[in-house]
MIBAMI-768721 format. One record per residue (C-alpha): x, y, z. Coordinates in steps of 0.1 Angstrom, whole numbers, padded with zeros to 4 digits, always signed. Example, Ala and Ser with C-alpha at 12.3 -4.5 7.8 and 13.67 -1.06 7.14 Angstrom:
<atoms>
+0123-0045+0078+0137-0011+0071
</atoms>
This chain:
<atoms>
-0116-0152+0528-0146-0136+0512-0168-0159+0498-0205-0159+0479-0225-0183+0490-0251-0196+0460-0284-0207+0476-0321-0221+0466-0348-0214+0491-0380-0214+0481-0395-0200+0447-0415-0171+0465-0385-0161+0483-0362-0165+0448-0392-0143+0431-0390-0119+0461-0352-0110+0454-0354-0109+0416-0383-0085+0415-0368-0049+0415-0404-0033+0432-0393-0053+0469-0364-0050+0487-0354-0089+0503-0325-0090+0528-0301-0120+0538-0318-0121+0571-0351-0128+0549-0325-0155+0528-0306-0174+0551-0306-0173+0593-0272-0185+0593-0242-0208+0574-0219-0228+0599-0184-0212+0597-0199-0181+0576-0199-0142+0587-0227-0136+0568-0221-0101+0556-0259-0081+0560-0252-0051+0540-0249-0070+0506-0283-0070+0493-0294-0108+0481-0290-0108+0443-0312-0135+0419-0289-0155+0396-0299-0170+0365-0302-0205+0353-0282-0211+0323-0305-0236+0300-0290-0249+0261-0310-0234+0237-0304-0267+0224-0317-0301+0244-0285-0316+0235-0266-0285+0249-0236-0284+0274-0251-0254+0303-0217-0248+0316-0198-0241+0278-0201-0201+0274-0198-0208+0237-0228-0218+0226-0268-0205+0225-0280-0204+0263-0312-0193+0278-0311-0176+0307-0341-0183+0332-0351-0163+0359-0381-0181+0373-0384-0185+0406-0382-0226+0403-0348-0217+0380-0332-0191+0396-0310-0191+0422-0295-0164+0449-0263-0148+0462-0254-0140+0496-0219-0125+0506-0200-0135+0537-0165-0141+0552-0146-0175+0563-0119-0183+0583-0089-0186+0556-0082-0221+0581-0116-0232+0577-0121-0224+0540-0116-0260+0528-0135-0279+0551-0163-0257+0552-0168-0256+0513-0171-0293+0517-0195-0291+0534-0220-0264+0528-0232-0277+0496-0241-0306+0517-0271-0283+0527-0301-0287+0508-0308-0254+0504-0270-0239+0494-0260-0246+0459-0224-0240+0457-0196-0215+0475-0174-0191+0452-0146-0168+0460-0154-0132+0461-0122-0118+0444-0108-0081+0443-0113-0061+0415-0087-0037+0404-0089-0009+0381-0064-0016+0347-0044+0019+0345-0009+0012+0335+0029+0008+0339+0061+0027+0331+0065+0067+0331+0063+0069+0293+0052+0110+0282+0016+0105+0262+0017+0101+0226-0004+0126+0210-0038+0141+0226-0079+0134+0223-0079+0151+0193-0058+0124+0174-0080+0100+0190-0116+0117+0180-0098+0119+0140-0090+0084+0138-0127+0076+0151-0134+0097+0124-0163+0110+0148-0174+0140+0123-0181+0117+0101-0203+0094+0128-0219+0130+0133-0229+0137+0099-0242+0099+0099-0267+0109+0132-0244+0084+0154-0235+0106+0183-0253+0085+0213-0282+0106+0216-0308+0085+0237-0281+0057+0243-0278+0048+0279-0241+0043+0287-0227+0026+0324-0190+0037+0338-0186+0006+0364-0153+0026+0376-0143+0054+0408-0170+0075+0403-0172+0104+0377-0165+0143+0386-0191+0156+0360-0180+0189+0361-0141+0181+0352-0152+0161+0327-0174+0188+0313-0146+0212+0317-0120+0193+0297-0142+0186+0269-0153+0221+0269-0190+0207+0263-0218+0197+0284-0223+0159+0293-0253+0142+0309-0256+0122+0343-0288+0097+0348-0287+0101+0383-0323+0082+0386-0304+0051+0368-0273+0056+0388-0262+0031+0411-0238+0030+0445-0228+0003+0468-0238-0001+0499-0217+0025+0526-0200+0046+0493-0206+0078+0501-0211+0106+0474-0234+0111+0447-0238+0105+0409-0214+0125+0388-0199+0144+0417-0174+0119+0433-0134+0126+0429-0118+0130+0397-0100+0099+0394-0101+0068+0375-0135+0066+0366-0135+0103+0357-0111+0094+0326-0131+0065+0314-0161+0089+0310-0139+0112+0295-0130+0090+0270-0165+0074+0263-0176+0106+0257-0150+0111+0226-0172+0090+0202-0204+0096+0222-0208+0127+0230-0247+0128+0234-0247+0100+0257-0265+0098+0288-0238+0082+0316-0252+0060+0343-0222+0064+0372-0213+0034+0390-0189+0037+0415-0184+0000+0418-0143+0002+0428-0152+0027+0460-0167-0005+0481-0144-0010+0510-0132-0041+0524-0114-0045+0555-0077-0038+0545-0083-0027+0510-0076+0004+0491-0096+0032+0474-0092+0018+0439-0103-0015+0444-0136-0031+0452-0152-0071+0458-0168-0089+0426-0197-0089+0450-0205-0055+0446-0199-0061+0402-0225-0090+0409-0248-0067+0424-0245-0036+0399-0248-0060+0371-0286-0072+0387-0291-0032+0388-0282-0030+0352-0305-0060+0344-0335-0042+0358-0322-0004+0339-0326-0022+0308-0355-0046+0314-0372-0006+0318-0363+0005+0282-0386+0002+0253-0378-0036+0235-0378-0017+0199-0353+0010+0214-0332-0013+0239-0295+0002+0242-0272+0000+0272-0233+0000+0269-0216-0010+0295-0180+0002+0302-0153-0021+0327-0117-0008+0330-0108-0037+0359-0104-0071+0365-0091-0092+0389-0052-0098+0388-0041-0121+0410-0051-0157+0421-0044-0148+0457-0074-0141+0460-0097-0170+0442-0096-0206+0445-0073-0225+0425-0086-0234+0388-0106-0264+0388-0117-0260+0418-0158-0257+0420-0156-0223+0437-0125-0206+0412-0138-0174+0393-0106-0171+0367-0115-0202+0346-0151-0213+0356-0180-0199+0333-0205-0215+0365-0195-0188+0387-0221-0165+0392-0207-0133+0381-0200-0152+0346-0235-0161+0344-0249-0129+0353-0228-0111+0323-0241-0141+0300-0278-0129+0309-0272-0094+0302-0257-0096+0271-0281-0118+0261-0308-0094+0270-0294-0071+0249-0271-0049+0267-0232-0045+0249-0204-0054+0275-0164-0042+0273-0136-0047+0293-0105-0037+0296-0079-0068+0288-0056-0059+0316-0022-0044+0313-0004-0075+0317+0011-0075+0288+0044-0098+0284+0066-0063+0276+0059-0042+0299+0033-0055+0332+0015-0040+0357+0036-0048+0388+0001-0064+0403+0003-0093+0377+0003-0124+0392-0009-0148+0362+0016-0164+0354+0001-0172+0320-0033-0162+0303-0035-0131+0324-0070-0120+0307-0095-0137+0331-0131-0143+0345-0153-0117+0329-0127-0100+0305-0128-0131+0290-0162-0139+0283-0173-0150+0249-0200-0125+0251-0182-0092+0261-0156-0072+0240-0123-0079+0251-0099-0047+0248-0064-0042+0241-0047-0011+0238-0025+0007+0210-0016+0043+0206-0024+0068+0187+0004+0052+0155-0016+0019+0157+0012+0000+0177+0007-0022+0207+0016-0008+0242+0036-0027+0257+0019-0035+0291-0018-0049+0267-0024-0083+0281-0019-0109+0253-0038-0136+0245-0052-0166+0250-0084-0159+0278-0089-0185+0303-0132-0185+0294-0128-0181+0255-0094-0184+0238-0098-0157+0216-0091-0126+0232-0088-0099+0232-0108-0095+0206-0104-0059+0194-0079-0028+0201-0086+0009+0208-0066+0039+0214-0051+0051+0247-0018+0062+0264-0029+0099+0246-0035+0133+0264-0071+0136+0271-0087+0138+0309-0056+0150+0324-0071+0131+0353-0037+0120+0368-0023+0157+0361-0017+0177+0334+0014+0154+0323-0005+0116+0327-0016+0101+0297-0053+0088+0298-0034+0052+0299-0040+0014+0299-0066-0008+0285-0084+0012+0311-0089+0044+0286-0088+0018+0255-0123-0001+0270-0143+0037+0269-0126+0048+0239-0143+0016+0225-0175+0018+0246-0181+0055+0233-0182+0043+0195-0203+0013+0205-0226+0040+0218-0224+0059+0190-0234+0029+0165-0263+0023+0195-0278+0058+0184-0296+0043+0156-0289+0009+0160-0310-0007+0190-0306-0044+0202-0336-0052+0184-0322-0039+0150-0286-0052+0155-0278-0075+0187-0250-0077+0205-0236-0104+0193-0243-0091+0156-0223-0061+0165-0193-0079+0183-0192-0098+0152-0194-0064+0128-0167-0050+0150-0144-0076+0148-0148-0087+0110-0145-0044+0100-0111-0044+0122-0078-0029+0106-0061-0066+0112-0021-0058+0124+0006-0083+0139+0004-0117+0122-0022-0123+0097-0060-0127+0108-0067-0128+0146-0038-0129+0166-0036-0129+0206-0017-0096+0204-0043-0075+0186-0068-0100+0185-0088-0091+0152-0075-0056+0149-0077-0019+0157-0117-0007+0155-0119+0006+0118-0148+0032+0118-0148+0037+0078-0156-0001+0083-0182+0000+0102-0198+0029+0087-0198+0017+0055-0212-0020+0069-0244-0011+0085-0248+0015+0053-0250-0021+0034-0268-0036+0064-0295-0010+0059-0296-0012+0024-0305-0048+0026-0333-0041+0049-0346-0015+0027
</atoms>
């Protein structure tokens, strides 16, 4: 079983990792974990201490104010590694029994959210870019001009992308990041996947500047091309962390983009047990997407298409199939309707396993647009619903920095503007609606008026 192992050495060695100048190894971390492959390629990542913003404050409830802490007497770090699937029990007994490891976790797959069914698209991009009434975010200067947007996906094929949209697009290479033994380069890997979630980003944000993170090409031993470890999430995450601790605080704007999750409890520890990632807001992935949002970067993901009408055949939930991450009370949930405002069948319903209420919004998809799959597939799933949402949250970004409007301000704004549908207020099938632009234009025009 892959595992992450959550240690504390000393604070110079903590500071080492976090500090993006040095380069610290798990050789320079640990020299060895009874019953643990330690797995050398994974580069040690610095985890965060979560501390109430309030003395009276709970530091495992996701739900409230939390300071996150990255000093070297707070923080923690991550190694990777492998057990024996015989041994995992006894040996997560007793590793924490080490002074100097914290805690084990499981190391889950990660599967891209695409969909299910043969169904023919319902309408094309167009529709899509009219109902995000994106001439009118032009004419209001919102087009994601100096907004720094992250596709954690496949890879991107610039140049399809470009083609399709018959416009230019930008790659960040400098910013771009790539697990350890992917081979390619930013912006020229296969058109796949991730290609359609740029595609679609790109809709409402055409300006944008796309950091390419090919997160789901990580191998693992038995694995498939379109699937990766949390590990390497964990990892990409700490990279984001240091691409936005670079920006100007005044200016601060990064939008991050996830179309996967992690399906099936096959490969996590049961819920309630110390080292689950599902249901446990201590793991450190959960913590690390706590810190970012908090420093100011906006988080989506896709809810999963394991919707009770029409599932992914990879469901394995057999309830509350919106999990870990895509659940977070700090990211923006996604669901998926089409292009008539109705629920697709396979959009995972409601309640999440960290915060009940999601999904908390719904975007387009299941519409002609990348023609990544072939000229006949549908950009499809919450998969193309997460950009399609991600792009607008870019275009707001363009004159709306973290320091102006936080994330949390804007999840807010986003879900109190939503065009409400199903039963009346939030509902775990459209959670609080399909994104309204006309909404949210006309809210931070009154936002800024107030400020005036």
């Amino acid at each position: 079983m892959r595992v992450l192992i959550q240690l504390r050495p000393s604070p110079d060695l903590v500071a080492a990792v976090a500090d993006p100048t040095m380069v610290a190894t798990t050789s320079d971390v640990s020299d060895g974990l009874p019953g643990v492959v330690l797995d050398h390629s994974f580069t040690p990542v610095a985890v965060p201490r979560p501390v109430p913003a309030s003395p009276s404050g709970d530091p495992l409830s996701l739900n409230q104010p939390l300071v996150y802490s990255m000093a070297p007497d707070d923080a923690s770090v991550l190694l990777r590694g492998e057990m024996s699937d015989d041994e995992v029990n006894i040996r997560m007994s007793l590793l924490p029994g080490r002074r100097d490891v914290v805690a084990v976790y499981a190391d889950p797959v990660i599967e891209t959210s695409l969909t299910c069914g043969g169904n023919p698209p319902v309408g094309d991009w167009h529709d899509v870019e009219r109902l995000l009434r994106v001439s009118e975010l032009l004419a209001e200067g919102l087009d994601g001009s100096g907004v720094t947007l992250a596709v954690t996906d496949t890879g991107i094929n610039a140049a399809h992308v470009a083609r399709r949209l018959g416009r230019g697009m930008t790659i960040d290479q400098d910013r771009s990041w790539t697990p350890s033994g992917v081979a390619g380069s930013p912006g020229e890997f296969a058109v796949d996947h991730g290609s359609m979630c740029a595609f679609d980003a790109l809709i409402a944000a055409p300006q944008a500047s796309l950091i390419d993170i090919p997160v789901l090409l990580s191998e693992r031993p038995g694995g498939s091309a379109l699937d990766g470890l949390l590990s390497d999430a964990v990892a990409a995450f700490a990279h984001l962390r240091t691409v936005l601790d670079a920006q100007p605080a005044a200016t601060r704007s990064l939008v991050v983009t996830n179309s996967w999750g992690s399906f099936s409890p096959r490969w996590d520890f049961a819920p309630g047990h110390p080292g689950n990632y599902s249901d446990n807001p201590a793991h450190p992935f959960n913590l690390i997407v706590g810190s970012l949002a908090e420093a100011g970067a906006d988080l989506l993901f896709a809810a999963g298409n394991c919707g009770r009408d029409c599932p992914d055949g990879r469901c394995a939930y057999p309830d509350r199939p919106i999990s870990g991450a895509n659940s977070h009370p700090k990211v923006l949930s996604v669901g998926g309707v089409d292009i008539t405002g109705e629920r697709v069948g396979y959009s995972s319903q409601g309640p999440g396993r960290l915060t009940e209420r999601k999904p908390d919004i719904c975007a387009y998809t299941h519409f002609a647009g990348s023609r990544a799959f072939g000229e006949e597939s549908p950009d499809s799933g919450t998969s193309a619903a997460c950009p399609v949402a991600a792009g607008l949250v870019a275009a707001i970004r363009t004159q709306w920095p973290a320091a102006r409007l936080s994330p949390g301000q804007l999840r807010t704004l986003l879900r109190r503007s939503a065009d409400d549908r199903g039963e009346l207020g939030y509902d775990y099938d459209y959670g609080y609606g399909i994104v309204d632009v006309a909404g949210i234009i006309g809210a931070l025009r009154s936002r800024a008026d107030r400020a005036a």
